[in-house]
C-alpha positions in Angstrom: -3.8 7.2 2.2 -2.9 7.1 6.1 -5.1 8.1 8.8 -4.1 10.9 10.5 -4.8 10.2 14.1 -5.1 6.4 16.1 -8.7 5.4 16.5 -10.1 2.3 18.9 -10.0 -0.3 15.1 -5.7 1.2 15.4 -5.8 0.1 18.8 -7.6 -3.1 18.4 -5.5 -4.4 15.5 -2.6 -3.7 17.9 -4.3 -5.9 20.6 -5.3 -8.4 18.1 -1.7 -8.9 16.8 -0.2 -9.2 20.1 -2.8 -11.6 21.1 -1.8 -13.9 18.1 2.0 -13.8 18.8 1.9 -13.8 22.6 -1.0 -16.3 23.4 -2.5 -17.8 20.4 1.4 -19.2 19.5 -0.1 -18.7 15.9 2.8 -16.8 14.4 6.5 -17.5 15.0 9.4 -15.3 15.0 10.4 -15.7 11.2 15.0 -15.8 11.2 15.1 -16.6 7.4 12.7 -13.6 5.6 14.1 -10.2 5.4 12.2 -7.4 3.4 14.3 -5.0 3.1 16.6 -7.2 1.1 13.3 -8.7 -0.8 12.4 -5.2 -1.4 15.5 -3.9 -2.7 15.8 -6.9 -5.9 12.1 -6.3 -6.3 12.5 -4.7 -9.7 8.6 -4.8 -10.7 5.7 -5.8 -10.5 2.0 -6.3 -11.4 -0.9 -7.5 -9.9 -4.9 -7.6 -9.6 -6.8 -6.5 -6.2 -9.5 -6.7 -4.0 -9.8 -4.3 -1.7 -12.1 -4.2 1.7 -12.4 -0.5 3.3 -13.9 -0.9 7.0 -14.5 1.8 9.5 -13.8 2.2 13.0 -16.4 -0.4 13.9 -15.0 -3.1 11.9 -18.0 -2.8 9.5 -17.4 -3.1 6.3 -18.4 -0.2 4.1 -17.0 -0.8 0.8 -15.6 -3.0 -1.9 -13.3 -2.1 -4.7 -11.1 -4.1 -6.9 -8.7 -3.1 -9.7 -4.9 -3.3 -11.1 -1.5 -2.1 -9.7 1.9 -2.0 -11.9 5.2 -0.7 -9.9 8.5 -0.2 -11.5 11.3 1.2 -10.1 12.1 4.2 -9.0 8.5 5.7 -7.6 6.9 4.5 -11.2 3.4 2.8 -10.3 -0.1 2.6 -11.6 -2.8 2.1 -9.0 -6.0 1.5 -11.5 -9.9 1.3 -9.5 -11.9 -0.5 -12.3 -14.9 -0.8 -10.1 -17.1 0.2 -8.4 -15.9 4.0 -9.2 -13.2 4.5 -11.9 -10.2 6.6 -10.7 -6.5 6.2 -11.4 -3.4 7.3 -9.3 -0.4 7.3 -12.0 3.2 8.2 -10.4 6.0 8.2 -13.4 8.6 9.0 -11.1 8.2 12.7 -10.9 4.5 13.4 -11.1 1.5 12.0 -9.4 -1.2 12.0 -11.8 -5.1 11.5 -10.1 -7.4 10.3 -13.1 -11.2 10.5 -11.9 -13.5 9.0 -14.5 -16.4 9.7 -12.9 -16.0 13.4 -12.0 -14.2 13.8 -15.2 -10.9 15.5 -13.6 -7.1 15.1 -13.1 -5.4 16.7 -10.6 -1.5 16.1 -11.0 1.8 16.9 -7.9 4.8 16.5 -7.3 5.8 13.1 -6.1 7.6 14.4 -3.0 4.6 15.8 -1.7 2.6 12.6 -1.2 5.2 9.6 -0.8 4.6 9.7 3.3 1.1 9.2 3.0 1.6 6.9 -0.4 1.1 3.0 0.9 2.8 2.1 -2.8 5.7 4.6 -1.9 6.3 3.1 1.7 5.8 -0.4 0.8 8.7 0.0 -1.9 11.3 2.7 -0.4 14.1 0.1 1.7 16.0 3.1 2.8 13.0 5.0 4.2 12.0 2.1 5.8 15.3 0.7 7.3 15.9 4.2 8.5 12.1 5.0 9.9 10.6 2.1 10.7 11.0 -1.2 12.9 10.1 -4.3 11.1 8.7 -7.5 13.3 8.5 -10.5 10.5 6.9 -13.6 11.7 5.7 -16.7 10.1 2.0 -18.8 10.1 1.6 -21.6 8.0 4.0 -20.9 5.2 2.9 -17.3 5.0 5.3 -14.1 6.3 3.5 -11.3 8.2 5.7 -7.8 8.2 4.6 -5.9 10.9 5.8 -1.9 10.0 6.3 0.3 13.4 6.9 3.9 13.3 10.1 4.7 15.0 9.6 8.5 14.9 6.5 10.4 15.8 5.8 12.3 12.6 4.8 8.8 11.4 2.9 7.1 14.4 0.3 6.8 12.8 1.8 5.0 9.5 1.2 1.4 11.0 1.1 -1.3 8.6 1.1 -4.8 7.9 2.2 -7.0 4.8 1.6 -10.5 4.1 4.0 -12.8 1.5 3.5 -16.3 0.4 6.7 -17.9 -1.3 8.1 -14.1 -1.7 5.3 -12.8 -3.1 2.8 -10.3 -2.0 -0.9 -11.3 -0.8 -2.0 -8.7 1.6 -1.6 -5.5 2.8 -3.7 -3.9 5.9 -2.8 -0.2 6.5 -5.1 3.1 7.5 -6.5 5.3 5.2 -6.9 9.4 5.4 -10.8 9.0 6.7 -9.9 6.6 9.5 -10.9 3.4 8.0 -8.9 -0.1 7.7 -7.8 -1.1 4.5 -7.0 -4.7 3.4 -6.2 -4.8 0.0 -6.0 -8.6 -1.5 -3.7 -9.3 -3.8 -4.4 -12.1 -7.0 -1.7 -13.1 -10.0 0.7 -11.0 -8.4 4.1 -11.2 -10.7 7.5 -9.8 -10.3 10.5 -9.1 -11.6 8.7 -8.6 -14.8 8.9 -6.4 -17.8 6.9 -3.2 -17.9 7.1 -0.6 -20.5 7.6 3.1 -18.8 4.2 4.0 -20.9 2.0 1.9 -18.2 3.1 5.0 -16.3 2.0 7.8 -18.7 -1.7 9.1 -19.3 -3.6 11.0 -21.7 -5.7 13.7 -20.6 -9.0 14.4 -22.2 -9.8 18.2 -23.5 -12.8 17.8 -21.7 -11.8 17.4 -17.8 -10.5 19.9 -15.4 -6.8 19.9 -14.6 -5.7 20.6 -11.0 -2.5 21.1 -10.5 -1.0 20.7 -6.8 1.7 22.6 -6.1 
């Protein structure tokens, strides 16, 4: 889900922040919010999406929307329901990819994509205590968590998340094609109860199965 090298729309988001903090006196050093602690009693949660894919230009190239559940430990559901119908189902263990359109599934290890996995990142305190530096500042009632890379296997894993009353609106991070994505959270609920078979999927006879070792 990360891009694998900085492009000029990396750099300009950079610039842009800066700008907002530094000049702008927009955003304001936030003492009270800390997300590691918010992520560590967030239990669950669910919540519908938009989501805006850019490329390097700024242009913007496509529009999806959809449904994510998370559960503790690694357990999430990331479900497109339009425009194309895919699903990215992690119980924990496995990473199922569900393509409803190309009629195939190809499953791996969880270990193998929680680097590149914004779901994974977003939700792992330790990994991100230990690997990343958080800047948190405030705007108008919202919190802006600005993740930086602290080692350079991960420079490229810059993101940003955006709360309102402690719960999650926003997230902007870089895909695996170079493009910015904003994802746009709606009805977003946590601390809620989800049954472990959100995270569990039937396979049709008829698709191909690709499994990622």
């Amino acid at each position: 889900m990360f891009s694998k090298k900085i492009n000029r729309f990396y750099l300009s988001f950079i610039l842009t922040i800066a700008l907002l903090i530094n000049c702008n006196n927009l955003l304001f050093a936030s003492e009270k919010f800390d997300y590691i602690k918010y992520i560590k009693k967030l239990e669950s949660f669910s919540s519908n999406f938009n989501q805006a894919t850019y490329n390097e230009d700024g242009a913007l190239i496509k529009k999806s929307y959809g449904k994510l559940f998370f559960k503790k430990k690694s357990m999430y559901r990331l479900e497109y329901t339009k425009p194309n119908k895919i699903k990215f189902i992690s119980d924990g263990q496995l990473l199922t990819t569900y393509d409803e359109d190309l009629e195939q599934v190809i499953i791996q290890r969880t270990s193998l994509d929680s680097r590149n996995n914004i779901v994974n990142l977003m939700t792992d305190a330790e990994f991100l205590k230990n690997k990343f530096k958080l800047d948190i500042y405030n705007s108008k009632g919202n919190e802006y968590v600005e993740f930086i890379p602290l080692s350079a296997d991960l420079e490229n894993h810059f993101f940003i998340i955006v709360l309102r009353n402690e719960n999650i609106i926003k997230i902007t991070f870089m895909n695996d094609f170079d493009q910015s994505v904003t994802m746009n959270f709606e009805g977003f609920k946590k601390n809620i109860g989800i049954l472990d078979s959100v995270f569990k999927i039937d396979i049709p006879q008829n698709f191909d199965v690709i499994i990622d070792k």
